[in-house]
C-alpha positions as CSV (number, residue, x, y, z in Angstrom):
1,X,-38.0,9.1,13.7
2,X,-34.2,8.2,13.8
3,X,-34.2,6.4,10.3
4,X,-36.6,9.1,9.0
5,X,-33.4,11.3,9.4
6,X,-31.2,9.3,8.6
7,X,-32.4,8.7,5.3
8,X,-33.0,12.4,5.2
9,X,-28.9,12.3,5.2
10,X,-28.7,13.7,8.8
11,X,-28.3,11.7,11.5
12,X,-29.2,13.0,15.3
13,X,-26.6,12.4,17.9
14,X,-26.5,12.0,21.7
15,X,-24.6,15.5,22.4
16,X,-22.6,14.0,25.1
17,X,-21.5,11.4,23.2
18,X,-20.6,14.2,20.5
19,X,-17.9,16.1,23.3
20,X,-17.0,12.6,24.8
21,X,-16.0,11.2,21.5
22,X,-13.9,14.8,20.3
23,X,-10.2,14.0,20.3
24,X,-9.4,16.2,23.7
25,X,-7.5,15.6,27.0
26,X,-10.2,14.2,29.4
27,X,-9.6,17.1,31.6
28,X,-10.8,19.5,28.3
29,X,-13.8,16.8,28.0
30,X,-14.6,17.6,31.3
31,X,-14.8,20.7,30.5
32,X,-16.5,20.8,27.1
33,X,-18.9,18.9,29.1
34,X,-19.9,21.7,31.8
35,X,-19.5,24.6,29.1
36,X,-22.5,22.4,27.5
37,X,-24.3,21.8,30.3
38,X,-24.6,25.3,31.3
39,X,-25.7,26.4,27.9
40,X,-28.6,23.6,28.0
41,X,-29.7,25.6,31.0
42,X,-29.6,29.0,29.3
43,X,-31.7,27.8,26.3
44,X,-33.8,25.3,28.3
45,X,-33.2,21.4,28.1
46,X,-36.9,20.3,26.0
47,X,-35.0,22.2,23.2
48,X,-35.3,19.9,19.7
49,X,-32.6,16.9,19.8
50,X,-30.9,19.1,16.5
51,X,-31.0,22.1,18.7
52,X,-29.0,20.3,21.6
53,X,-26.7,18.7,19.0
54,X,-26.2,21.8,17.8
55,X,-24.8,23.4,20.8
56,X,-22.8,20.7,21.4
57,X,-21.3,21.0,18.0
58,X,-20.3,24.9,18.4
59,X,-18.6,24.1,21.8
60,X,-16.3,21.1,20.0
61,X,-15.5,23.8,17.0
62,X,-14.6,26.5,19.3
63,X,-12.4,24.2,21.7
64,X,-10.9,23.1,18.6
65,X,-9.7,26.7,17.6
66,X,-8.3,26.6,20.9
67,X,-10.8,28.5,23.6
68,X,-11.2,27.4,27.1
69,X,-13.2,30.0,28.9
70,X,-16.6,27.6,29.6
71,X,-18.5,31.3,29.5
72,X,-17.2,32.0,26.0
73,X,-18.0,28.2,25.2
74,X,-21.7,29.3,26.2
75,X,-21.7,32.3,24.7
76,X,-20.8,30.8,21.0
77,X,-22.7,27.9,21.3
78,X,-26.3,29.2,22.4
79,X,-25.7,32.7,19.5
80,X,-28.9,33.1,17.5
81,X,-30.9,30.5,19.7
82,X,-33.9,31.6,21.1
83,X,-34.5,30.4,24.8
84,X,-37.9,28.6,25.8
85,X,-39.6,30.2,28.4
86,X,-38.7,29.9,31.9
87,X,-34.7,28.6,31.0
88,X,-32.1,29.9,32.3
């Protein structure tokens, strides 16, 4: 499935190596890391692999522009997503 989407153009990353590999402090890796953590748990963790990337994706762009409140973290990153049943 992997070199189906990658010859699709996309490729699916682990989204903890996504936040470990960012270029922050560890301390703010640490934190990237619980903000995406707790908003696996608000949108459930069987989510689709692009799903999970996803969210780990919006916490590393919002970090970037400076943000360090973990709940705002959540907030951005889980927007628009629909939660599976019995998340959260």
């Amino acid at each position: 499935m992997v070199a189906a989407r990658a010859r699709q153009g996309w490729l699916v990353m682990s989204p903890h190596r996504l936040i470990e590999g960012a270029a922050f402090e560890p301390e703010t890796v640490a934190l990237l890391t619980r903000a995406y953590e707790a908003a696996v748990t608000v949108v459930g963790k069987d989510q689709p692999q692009l799903v999970l990337e996803t969210i780990a994706r919006q916490i590393i762009e919002i970090a970037g522009r400076g943000e360090r409140d973990p709940r705002k973290m959540v907030e951005y990153a889980v927007r628009g997503i629909e939660p599976l049943p019995g998340a959260g």
